[in-house]
N, C-alpha and C positions, 0 to 999 in steps of 0.2 A: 504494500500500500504506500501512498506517498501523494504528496499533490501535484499538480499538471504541471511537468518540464523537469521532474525530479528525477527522471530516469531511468523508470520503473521496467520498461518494455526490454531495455538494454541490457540488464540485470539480470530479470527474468531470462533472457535467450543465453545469457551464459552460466546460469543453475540447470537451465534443459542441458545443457553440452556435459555438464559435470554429473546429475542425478538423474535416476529414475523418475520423472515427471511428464505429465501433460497440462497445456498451460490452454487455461480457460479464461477469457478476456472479461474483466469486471469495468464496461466502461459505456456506457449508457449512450454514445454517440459512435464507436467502431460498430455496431451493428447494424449502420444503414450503408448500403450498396452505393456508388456513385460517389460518396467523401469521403474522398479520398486523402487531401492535402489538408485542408481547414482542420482535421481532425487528429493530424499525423500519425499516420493509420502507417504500419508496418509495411514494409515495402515486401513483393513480391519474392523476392531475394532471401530478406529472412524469416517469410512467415516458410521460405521451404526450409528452411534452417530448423525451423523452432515454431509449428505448425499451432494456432491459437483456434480454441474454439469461440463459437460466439461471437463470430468479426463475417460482416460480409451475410448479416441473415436475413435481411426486411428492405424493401424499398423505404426511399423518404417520406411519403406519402401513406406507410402503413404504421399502425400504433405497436408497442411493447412497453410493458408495464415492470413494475418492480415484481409483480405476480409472474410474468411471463417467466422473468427470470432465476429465481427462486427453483420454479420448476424445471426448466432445463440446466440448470447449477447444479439439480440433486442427482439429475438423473446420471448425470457427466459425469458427477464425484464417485457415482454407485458404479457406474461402467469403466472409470480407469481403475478404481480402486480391485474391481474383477479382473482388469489386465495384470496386476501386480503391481501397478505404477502407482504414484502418489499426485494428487494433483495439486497445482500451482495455480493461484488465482491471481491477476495480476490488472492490475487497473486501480482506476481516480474515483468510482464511483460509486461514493460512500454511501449513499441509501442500499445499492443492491448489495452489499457488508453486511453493512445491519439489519437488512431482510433477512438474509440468508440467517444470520450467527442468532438473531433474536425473536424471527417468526413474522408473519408477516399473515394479517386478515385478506378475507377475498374481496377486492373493492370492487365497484362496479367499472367496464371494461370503458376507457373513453367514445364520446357519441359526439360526433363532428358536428351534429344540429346543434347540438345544446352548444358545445362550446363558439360557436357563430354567436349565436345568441346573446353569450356571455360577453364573449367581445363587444358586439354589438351595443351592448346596454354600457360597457367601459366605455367607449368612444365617447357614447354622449356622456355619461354623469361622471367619468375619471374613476380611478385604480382607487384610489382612497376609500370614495363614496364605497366601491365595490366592497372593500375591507370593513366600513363600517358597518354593511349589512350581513357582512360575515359575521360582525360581532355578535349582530342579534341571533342570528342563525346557530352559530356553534362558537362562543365565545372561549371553548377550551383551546380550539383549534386555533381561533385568530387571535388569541394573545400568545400564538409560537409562531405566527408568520406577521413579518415586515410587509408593511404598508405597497413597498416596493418591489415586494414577492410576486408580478403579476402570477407568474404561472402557478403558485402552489395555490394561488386564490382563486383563481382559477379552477383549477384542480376537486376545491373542497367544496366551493359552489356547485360545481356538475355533480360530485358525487350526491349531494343533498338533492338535485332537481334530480336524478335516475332515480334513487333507491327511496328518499325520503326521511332516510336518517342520515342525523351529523355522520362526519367523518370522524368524528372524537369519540362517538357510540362505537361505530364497525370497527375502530382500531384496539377498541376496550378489548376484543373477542379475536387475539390473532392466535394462528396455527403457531405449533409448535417450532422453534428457533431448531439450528443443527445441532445433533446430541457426540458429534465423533471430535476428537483432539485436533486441535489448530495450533501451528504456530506461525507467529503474525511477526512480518518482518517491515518495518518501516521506513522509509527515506525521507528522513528529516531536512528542510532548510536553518540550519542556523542563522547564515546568515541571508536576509530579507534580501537584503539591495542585490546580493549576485542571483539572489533567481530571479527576480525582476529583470533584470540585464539580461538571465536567461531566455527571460518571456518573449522580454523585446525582441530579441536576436531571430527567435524559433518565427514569430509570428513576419516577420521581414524576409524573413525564408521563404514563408508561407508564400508571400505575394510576388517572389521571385520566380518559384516553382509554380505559377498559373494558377494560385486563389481562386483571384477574381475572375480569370473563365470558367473555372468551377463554378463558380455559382452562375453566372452567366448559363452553365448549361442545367443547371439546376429548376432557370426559373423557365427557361423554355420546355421545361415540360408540361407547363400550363396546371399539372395537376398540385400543385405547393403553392403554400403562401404560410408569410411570419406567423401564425396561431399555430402552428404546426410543431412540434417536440424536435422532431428533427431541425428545420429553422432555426427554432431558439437555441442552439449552440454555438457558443459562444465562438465568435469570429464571424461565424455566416450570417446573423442576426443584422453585423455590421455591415456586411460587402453589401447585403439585400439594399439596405436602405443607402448605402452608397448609388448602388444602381439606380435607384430611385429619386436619386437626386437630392437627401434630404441633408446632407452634407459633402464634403469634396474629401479625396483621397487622404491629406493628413490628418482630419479630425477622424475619418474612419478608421486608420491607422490606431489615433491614441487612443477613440473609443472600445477597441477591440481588445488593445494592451491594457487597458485600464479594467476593462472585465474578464479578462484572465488572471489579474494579478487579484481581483474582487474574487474570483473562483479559487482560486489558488487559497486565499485567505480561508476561506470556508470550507476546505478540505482539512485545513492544519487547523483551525479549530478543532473540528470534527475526533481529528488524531489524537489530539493533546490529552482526549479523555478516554483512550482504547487502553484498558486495564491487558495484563501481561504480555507486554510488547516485547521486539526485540527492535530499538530503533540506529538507526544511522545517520550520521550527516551526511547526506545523497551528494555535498558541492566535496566533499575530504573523508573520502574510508577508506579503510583496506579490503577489497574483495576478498582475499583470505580471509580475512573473519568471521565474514557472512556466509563461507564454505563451510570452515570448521562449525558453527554454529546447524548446521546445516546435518553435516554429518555426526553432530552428537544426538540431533534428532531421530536421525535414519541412519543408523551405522551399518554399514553394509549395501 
């Protein structure tokens, strides 16, 4: 685990080289087909190296949920664990973590009506208003999501107009979490400013290595638009409305640096409170340590 630019993908393909593993992608954006770049989705090269599941499974246009994943997480764990192999889970994307490890209710599946709708009624009254009728609706739920949260508000709104209870009710009643031994290896930033520098760097890459034709062919599929889960990832969210004229190449540039390093923040939150880690500083370690630790787990 670690947060976005910490190295994770890198690491993982050189513990495939050294152990018995199969490496299962925990990453809520390598599962759409076509982003490629924005995402820094593994390149052809090394996923034959160091072959990931979960990468490459849904159009952009199609939904996956924290549920979807869950279930093909258990399935994968049960079927390498039958090969003899141990699996490696490796990704930024801490909600499907804490699905997997803590259990996770059955929420109702996303309904592209409702969410129109939802939008719809944001445009005219604003994200706020939304969040204050959140209040009334399921006030346990909306004093843990920011005002500025549109998608989770989003999110808790549909689930109440589908099913008709709060989402604070269905999460009271989740299935049971994973019952088998983890050990959780983390890549820590110490220090802030160089992974920023990092971000900066990756995402300038990004735009070098043909971003923004990526999206460019993204929206000429006609069937996407920004309310879309896939969209709302961070980078793409930005190029869109670059294309759209709602600002010019450098402010989309800093707007998109600026919400990777917002993303990044809220992974490392997330981490700071993951009880029996083994952590690292992902910018200064020694890979041998993280071997040996490795194989005192799984010796042999």
């Amino acid at each position: 685990m670690g947060a976005t630019a910490t190295g994770k993908t890198e690491l993982a393909v050189e513990i495939a080289q050294r152990f018995p593993v199969e490496l299962i992608s925990v990453d809520s954006a390598l599962i759409y087909r076509g982003m490629d770049i924005g995402t820094a989705k593994p390149d052809a090269q090394l996923l034959a190296r160091a072959p990931h599941f979960l990468i490459d499974i849904i159009e952009p246009d199609q939904s996956y949920s924290a549920w979807d994943f869950v279930n093909n997480a258990r399935g994968l764990i049960t079927e390498i664990n039958q090969r003899g192999n141990i699996p490696l889970l490796v990704g930024g994307t801490m909600m499907y973590y804490h699905a997997l490890e803590q259990g996770l209710n059955r929420l109702p599946e996303a309904d592209e009506a409702v969410r129109a709708n939802l939008d719809a009624e944001a445009n005219r009254i604003g994200w706020n208003a939304m969040h204050e009728r959140l209040t009334q609706i399921d006030p346990v739920t909306a004093a843990r999501i920011k005002p500025g949260d549109t998608q989770r508000i989003q999110r808790a709104l549909e689930v109440f107009e589908i099913s008709g209870q709060t989402l604070s009710t269905l999460q009271a009643d989740k299935a049971e979490g994973y019952q088998g031994d983890m050990l959780k290896i983390i890549l820590q930033a110490e220090d802030r400013a160089r992974l920023h520098a990092r971000i900066e760097k990756r995402f300038k890459t990004m735009l070098e290595q043909g971003f923004i034709d990526e999206v460019v062919g993204l929206r000429n599929r006609g069937n996407l638009n920004l309310s879309m889960p896939s969209m709302r990832c961070v980078g793409y969210r930005q190029v869109w409305q670059y294309l759209d004229g709602d600002f010019d190449q450098k402010e989309m540039t800093e707007k998109a640096i600026a919400a990777t390093r917002q993303l990044a923040k809220r992974q490392i939150t997330w981490l700071r409170k993951q009880p029996k880690i083994n952590a690292f500083d992902c910018l200064n370690y020694q890979k041998g340590a993280i071997f040996n630790r490795l194989s005192e787990s799984f010796p042999g």
